[in-house]
N, C-alpha and C positions, 0 to 999 in steps of 0.2 A: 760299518760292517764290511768285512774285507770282500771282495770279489769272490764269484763261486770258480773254484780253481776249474777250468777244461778239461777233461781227459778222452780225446781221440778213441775211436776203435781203433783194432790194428789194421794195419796198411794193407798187408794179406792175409786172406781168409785160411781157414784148416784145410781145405781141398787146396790151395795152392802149394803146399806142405806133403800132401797125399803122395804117395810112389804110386802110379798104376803103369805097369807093364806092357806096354804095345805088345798085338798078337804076335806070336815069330813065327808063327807060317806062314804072314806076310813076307818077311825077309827072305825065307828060302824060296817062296814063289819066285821073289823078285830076283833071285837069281838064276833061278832055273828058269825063266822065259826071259832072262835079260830086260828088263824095266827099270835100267837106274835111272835113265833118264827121266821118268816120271814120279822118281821116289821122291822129290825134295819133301813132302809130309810124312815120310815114312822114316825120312834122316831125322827132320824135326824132333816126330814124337819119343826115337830112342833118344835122342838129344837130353832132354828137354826133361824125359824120366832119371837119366845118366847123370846129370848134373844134379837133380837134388837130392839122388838115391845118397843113402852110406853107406860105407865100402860092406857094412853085412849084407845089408841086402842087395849090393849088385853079387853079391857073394854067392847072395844064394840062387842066384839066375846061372851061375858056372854053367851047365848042362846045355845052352846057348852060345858059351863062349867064341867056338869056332864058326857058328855061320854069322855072328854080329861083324868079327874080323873080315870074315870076305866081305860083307857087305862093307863094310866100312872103308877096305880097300879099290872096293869096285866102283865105289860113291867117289871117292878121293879120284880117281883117275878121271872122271867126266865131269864134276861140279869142282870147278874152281874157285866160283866163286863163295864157297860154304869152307875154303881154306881154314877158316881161325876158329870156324865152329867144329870143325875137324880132329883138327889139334888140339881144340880142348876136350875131347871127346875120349880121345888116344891116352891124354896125363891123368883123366880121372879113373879110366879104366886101367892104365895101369901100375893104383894106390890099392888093385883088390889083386892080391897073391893069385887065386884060382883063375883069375883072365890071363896071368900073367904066364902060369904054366900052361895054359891050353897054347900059348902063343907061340912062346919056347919050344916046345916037341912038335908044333907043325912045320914042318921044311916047306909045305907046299905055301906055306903064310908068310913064308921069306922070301920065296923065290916071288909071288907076288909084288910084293911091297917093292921091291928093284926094279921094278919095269916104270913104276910113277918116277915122274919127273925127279931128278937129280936134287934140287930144291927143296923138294916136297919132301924129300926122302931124308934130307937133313936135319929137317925140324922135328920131324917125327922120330925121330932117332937122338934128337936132342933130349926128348919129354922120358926117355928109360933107358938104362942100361943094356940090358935087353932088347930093346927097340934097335939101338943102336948096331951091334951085331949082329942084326938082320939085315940091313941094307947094304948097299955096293957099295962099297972098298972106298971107290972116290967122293962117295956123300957123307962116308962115313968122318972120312979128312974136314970135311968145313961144317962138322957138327958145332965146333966152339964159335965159328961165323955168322951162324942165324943170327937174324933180326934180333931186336932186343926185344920185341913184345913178342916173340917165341921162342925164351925161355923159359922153362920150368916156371919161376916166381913168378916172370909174369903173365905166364899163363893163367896160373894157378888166380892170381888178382881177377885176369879177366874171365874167368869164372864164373866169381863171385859175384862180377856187374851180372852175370848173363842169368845168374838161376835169380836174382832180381827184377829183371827185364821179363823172363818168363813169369815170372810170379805176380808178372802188373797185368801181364796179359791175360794170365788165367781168369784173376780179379774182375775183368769190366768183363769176361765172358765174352767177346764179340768174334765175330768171324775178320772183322778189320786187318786184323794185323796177320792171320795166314793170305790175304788177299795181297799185304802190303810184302809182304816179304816176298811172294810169285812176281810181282813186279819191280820190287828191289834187284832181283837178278834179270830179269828182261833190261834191264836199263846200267847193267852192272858196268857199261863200260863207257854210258856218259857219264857216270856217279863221280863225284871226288872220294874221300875216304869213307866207308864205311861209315863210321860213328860221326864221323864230320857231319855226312847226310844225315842224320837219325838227327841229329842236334839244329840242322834246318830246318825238318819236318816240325818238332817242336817248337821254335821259333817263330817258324811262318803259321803254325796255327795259333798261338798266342795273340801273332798278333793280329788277326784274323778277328777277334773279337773285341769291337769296334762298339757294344751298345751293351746295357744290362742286360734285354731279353736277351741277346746269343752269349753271355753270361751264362744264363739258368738254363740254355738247351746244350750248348757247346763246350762249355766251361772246363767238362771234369775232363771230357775229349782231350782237349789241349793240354789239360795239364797232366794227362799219361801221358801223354809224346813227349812232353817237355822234359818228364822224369824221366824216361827212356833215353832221349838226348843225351841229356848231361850224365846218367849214368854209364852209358856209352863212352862218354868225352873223360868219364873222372881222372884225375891226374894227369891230363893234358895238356898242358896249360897251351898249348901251339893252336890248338883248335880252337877252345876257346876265344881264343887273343882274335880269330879269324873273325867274329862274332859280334865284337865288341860294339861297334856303332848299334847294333839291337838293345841294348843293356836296357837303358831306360825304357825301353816302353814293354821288354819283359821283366821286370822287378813292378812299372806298373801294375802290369797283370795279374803280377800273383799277390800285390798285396788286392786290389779289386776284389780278386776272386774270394779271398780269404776274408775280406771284409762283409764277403755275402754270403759266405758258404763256408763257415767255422770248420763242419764235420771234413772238409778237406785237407786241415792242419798238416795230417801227415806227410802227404805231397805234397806241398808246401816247402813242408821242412825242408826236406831230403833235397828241395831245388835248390836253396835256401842255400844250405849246407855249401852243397857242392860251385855254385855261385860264389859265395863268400871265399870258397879257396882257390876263385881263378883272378884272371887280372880284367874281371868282372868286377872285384873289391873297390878298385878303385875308385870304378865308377859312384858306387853309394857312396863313399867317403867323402866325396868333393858336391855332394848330390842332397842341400837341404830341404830339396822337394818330398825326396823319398823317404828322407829321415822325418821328416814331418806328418809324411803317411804311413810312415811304419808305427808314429804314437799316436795315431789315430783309434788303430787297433784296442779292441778290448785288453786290458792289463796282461791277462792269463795270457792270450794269442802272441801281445809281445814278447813275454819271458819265454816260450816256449822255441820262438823263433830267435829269442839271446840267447838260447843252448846250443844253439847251431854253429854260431861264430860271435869270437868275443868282438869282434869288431860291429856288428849290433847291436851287442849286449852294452856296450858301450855308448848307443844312441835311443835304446828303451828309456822310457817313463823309469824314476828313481824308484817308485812303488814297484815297477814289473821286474826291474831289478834287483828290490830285495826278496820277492817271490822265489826268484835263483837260488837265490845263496840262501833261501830257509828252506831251499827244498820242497816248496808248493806246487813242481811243476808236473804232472803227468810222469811215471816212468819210460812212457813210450818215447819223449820225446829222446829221452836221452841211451835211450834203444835207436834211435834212428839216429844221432851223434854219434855213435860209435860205430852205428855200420857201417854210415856215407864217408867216416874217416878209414874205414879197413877197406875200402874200395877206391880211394882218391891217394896214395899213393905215387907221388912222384915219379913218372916215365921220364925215363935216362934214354931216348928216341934221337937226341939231334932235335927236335921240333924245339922244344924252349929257348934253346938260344937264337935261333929264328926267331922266333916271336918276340924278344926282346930285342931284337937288331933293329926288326921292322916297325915297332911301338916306341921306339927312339926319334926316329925321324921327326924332322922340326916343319912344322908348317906357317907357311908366312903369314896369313890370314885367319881370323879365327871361323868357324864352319857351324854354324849356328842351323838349328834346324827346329822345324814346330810338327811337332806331333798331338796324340788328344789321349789321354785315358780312356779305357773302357766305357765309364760312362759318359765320356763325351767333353772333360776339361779340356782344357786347351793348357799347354806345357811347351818348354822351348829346350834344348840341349846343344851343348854343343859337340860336335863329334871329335873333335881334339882334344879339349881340356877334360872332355867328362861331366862340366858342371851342369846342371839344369833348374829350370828357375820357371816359375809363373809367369813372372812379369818378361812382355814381350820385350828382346832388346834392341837397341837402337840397331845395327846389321839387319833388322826382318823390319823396323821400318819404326822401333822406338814402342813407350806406352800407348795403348788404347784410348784414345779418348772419344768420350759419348757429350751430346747436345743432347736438351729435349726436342722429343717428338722425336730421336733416333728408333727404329725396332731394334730389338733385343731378345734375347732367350736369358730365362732364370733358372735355376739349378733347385728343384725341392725336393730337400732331404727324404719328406715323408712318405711322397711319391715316386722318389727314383727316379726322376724324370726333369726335363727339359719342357719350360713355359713361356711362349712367346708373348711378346706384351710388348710396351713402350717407355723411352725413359721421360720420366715425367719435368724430373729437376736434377740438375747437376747443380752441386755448391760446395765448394772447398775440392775436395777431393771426395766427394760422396756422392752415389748416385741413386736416386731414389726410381723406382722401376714398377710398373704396375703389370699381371703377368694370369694371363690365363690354364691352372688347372687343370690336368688331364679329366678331370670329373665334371668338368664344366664351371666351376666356383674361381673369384677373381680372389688374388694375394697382389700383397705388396711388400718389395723388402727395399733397406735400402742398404748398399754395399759399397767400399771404398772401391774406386773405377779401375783397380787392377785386380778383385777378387777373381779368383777362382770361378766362381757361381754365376757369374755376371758374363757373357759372349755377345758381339753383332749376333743380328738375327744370319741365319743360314741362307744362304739362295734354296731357291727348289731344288730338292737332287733330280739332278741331270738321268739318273737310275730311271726316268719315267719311261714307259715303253714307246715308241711312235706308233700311229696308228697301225703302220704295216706289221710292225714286231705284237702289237696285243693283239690283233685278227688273227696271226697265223700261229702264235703262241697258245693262244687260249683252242684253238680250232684243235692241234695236235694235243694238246690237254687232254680235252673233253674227248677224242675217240678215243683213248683211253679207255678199253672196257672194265679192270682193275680198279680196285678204290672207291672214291665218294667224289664228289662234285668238289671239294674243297682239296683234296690229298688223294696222291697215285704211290704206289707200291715203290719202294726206292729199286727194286730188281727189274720193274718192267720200264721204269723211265731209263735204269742206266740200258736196257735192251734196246731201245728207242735210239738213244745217242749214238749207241756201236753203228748207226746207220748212216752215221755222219760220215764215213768212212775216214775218219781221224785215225791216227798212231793210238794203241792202248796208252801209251807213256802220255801222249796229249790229254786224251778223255780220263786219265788220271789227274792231272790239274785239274782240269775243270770242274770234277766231282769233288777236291778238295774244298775249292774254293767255293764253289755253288750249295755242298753239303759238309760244313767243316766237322757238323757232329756224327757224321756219319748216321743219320737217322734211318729207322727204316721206310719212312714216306716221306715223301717230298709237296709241299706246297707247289699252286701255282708259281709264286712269288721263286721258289727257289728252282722249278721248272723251267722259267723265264731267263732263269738267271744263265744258267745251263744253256739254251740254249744261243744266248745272246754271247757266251763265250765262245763255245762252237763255231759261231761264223766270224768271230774277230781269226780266229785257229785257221777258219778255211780260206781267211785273205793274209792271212801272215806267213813268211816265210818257209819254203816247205821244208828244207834242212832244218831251219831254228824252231819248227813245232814237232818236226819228228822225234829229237832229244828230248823232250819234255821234260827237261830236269827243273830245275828252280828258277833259274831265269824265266823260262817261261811263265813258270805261277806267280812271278812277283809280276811283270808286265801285264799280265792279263787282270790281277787285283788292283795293282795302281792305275794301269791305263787304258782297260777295258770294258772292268766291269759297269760304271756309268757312263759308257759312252757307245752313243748306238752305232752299231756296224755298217760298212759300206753296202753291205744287202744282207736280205735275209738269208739265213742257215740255209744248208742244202741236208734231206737226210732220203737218200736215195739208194743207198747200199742195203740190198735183199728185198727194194721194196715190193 
C-alpha cells in the first residue's frame, strides 16, 4: 500500500493576508508634536500594511496621501537605520497613480525631500520618475549610481522577502520580533549587514538546540529565525558563503526537526530551498551523513523536500522520487518552490565574486571538527572539504574503541532518549551493551563500534551549580512574588536582570541563550542559567560586553554557560 501522501497547512494564515490600516491620526499627531523619534512602530505598522496592500486599495486610502508623505519624510531624516525599509515603502507607493499625484502637486513635498541627505535623496528618486524631479539637482545626477540593491528590480525582489518576513511574524503572533527589531537599531552600528545579522540570529538559534526536549519547546522558535534569515540573505550568495562552516549542524537541524515535527514541512522547505541555491549545496553533496538522514525521512517528507532542489531530489529514496514525477506531492509544496525561487534571484552586489575569491583559498591541513545532532549523535565535519561522516577520523584521534566494562550511553529510538549502561562484550567489530531505560526497564542492543547509537558515557555536565550559585540562585528565585514555586513570569525575571546593570545589547544574549524559545515563564533551571551568565558578562570585558553582538552569544554558549563564574552575579541596580 503506497504511503499516505502529506499535505502541510499553509505556512501563513488568512489574517497574515488581511490589509488593516493603522489609525492616521496617529501620523498627524506624530507630526504635529514632533515624535518621530518614537515612531519606529508606527513606521512598522504602515510598513508592513503597504507592502501587502494592492495598489486598489492603497488606492483607496488616497485622502491620507499627503500626511503619509510627511511622515515618511520626517521618518527618513532621523531613522537611518530603517533606510531600505524606506525605500521600499517609497516604490510601492509610488505603483498607486493617486499617491503619485498628491506627491506631484505638493511643492511643499519637494522642498522637503531636498534637505535629506544627498544619498538618500538619490535612491529615492531612483524608485519614480516623479520622485526623481523632486530632489536637488545634484542627487538627481547620481540617480543611475545608487547601489545595486536600490534599484527599482531590486527593490521591488526585496519586497517580496519582506511582506514574507512579515507574514512569518504575524504567524507565531508573538511580541518577539517588535522587541527584536527595537534592539536591532540600538545596536545598529555593531551589526554587520542587516540580513547577514538576521541569518545569524537564525543559525545561532538552530544551533542552540542541543536535546529533543528543546526540540519540542524551542524548535518552531528557530526555525522562524532561520526562515527569516535566509529569506533575508536570498540571492546572496556572499553572505551565505560567510556561513558556511555552520552548514552541517544546521541541515542537521532541520532534518531533526522535521523528523519530529512533520506539520513544520513548510518551513522546512523554504530553508531547504534557499539552502540548496547557496554555496551551502556543496556542503550536502559531499555530505553522506545527511544524505543518509534526508532517507530516513517518511517517503512523502522526502519528495516534498526533492521539490525544492533537484540536487536532493537526486539523493531521495527511488520511491519518494517517483512520488515527484506522478505528482503525489502536496500542491503547497510546489507553492513554496516557486516563491523561494521569485525571491532568491541572483544580486549583481560585488559580494559573489568575493565569495568565491575567498572560498578558493587552499588550506594546508585538513580542519576536521566534532559536533552532535539535536539528539545528541555524535558527527565529525570538516570545515574545508565539506565532508562529514560518523565515524571519528584519525586527525580527532581515529575510531572509537570500547573494552567490556567500558560505560556507555545507548540511543533508544522508542524513547528518544539516551541510556547509560555498560559494554558488556566487544567481539569482531560488535559491541554488545546493556543500558538502562528512562522508565526504569533494562535493554540490550548490540551495535557495530562506530554506530551512530552507540557514545562513551558523558562526564557530568559541569552545568551543576556550586553551592554558592544554587543558595543565591534559588534564594532570588523564590522572593519572586509572580508565578509558582516551580516557574516565574518571563517579564518579571527579565525585570530582575535589568538590575544587573548590564548593556540591554548584553542582557539580550543572555535571554537568547538562557530562553532561546522565548517562553513566557521561565524555570528555575533557565533562571539559573541567566543568571550564571550575567556574572560571566560582569567579569568579561567591558567594551566586548557592551557590543553584545554574536561574538559575545557564541562565548557565553561555548565558554560560559557550564562553567561557573569567578563570583556570584551582582543585581544591585534600583535595588
Amino acid at each position: 500500500m503506497p504511503e499516505e501522501v502529506y499535505r502541510p497547512q499553509c505556512s501563513t494564515s488568512k489574517q497574515a493576508h488581511m490589509v488593516v490600516w493603522p489609525k492616521w491620526e496617529v501620523y498627524e499627531e506624530c507630526l504635529a508634536k514632533d515624535r518621530i523619534m518614537s515612531a519606529n512602530g508606527d513606521f512598522q505598522d504602515f510598513k508592513k500594511q503597504v507592502l501587502k496592500a494592492s495598489v486598489q486599495e492603497i488606492d483607496e486610502q488616497a485622502a491620507h496621501a499627503t500626511v503619509m508623505w510627511n511622515f515618511l519624510i520626517a521618518f527618513a531624516a532621523k531613522k537611518h537605520f530603517y533606510r531600505n525599509l524606506i525605500i521600499q515603502v517609497f516604490n510601492k507607493l509610488m505603483q498607486v497613480p493617486s499617491w503619485v499625484a498628491a506627491w506631484e502637486v505638493d511643492v511643499k513635498l519637494h522642498e522637503k525631500v531636498q534637505t535629506l541627505h544627498e544619498d538618500l535623496q538619490s535612491a529615492i528618486g531612483a524608485q519614480h520618475e516623479v520622485l526623481r524631479k523632486s530632489i536637488a539637482p545634484a542627487a538627481s545626477k547620481s540617480v543611475t549610481l545608487v547601489r545595486m540593491d536600490e534599484r527599482p528590480e531590486e527593490v521591488r525582489l526585496a519586497i517580496e522577502r519582506e511582506k514574507i518576513i512579515d507574514a512569518i511574524k504575524e504567524e507565531v503572533e508573538s511580541e518577539e520580533w517588535a522587541e527584536e527589531e527595537i534592539e536591532a537599531e540600538v545596536s545598529a552600528e555593531a551589526s554587520t549587514h542587516p540580513a547577514l545579522s538576521a541569518l545569524q540570529d537564525g543559525i545561532d538559534a538552530a544551533i542552540a538546540i542541543d536535546d529533543p526536549s528543546k526540540m519540542d519547546s524551542c524548535g518552531l522558535s528557530a526555525l522562524n529565525k532561520l526562515r527569516i534569515g535566509c529569506i533575508s540573505c536570498a540571492g546572496d550568495d556572499h553572505l551565505f558563503s560567510q556561513e558556511l562552516d555552520n552548514a552541517p549542524k544546521v541541515f542537521n537541524f532541520l532534518l531533526s526537526l522535521l523528523k519530529q515535527h512533520k506539520e513544520f514541512l513548510n518551513g522546512v522547505a523554504e530553508v531547504i530551498n534557499l539552502l540548496m541555491a547557496s554555496t551551502w549545496c556543496s556542503v550536502f553533496e559531499k555530505s553522506q551523513l545527511l544524505q543518509e538522514r534526508l532517507r530516513e525521512l517518511p517517503k512523502p517528507l522526502q519528495a516534498a523536500l526533492g521539490m525544492q532542489s533537484s540536487k536532493v531530489l537526486a539523493h531521495i529514496d527511488a520511491d519518494a522520487r517517483r512520488m515527484v514525477a506522478g505528482g503525489e506531492v502536496s500542491d503547497d509544496m510546489k507553492i513554496v518552490a516557486d516563491r523561494m525561487q521569485s525571491i532568491r534571484a541572483p544580486r549583481t552586489s560585488g559580494g559573489y565574486a568575493q565569495a568565491v575569491k575567498s572560498g578558493s583559498k587552499s588550506v594546508g591541513i585538513e580542519k576536521w571538527k566534532a559536533a552532535k545532532t539535536p539528539e545528541g549523535h555524535s558527527y565529525y565535519y570538516n570545515s574545508r572539504t565539506g565532508e562529514s561522516t560518523w565515524e571519528r577520523p584519525m586527525e580527532l584521534g581515529g575510531p572509537l574503541v570500547y573494552k567490556s566494562g567500558d560505560e556507555v550511553e545507548v540511543w533508544s529510538n522508542g524513547m528518544r532518549a539516551w541510556g547509560k549502561g555498560k559494554v558488556l562484550q566487544v567481539k569482531d567489530d560488535k559491541v554488545t551493551a546493556e543500558f538502562c531505560l528512562r522508565d526504569g526497564s533494562i535493554a540490550r542492543k548490540e551495535l557495530p563500534c562506530q554506530h551512530k547509537d552507540l557514545r562513551p558515557a558523558a562526564a557530568e555536565a559541569t552545568q551543576a551549580w556550586s553551592s554558592d550559585e544554587q543558595e543565591a540562585y534559588q534564594s532570588w528565585f523564590n522572593a519572586m512574588k509572580e508565578g509558582s514555586s516551580s516557574s516565574k513570569p518571563a517579564l518579571q525575571v527579565s525585570q530582575f536582570l535589568w538590575r544587573s546593570g548590564l548593556p540591554r545589547e548584553a542582557l539580550k544574549q543572555v535571554w537568547a541563550i538562557a530562553n532561546p524559545g522565548s517562553r513566557t515563564s521561565l524555570s528555575f533551571e533557565e533562571f539559573a542559567k541567566c543568571c550564571r551568565l550575567v556574572a560571566h558578562c560582569q567579569a568579561l570585558d567591558a567594551d566586548f560586553v557592551k557590543r553584545g553582538d554574536r561574538p559575545l552569544r557564541v562565548r557565553l554558549r561555548t565558554e560560559c554557560l557550564h562553567k561557573r563564574p569567578p563570583a556570584l552575579p551582582r543585581f544591585e541596580k534600583g535595588a
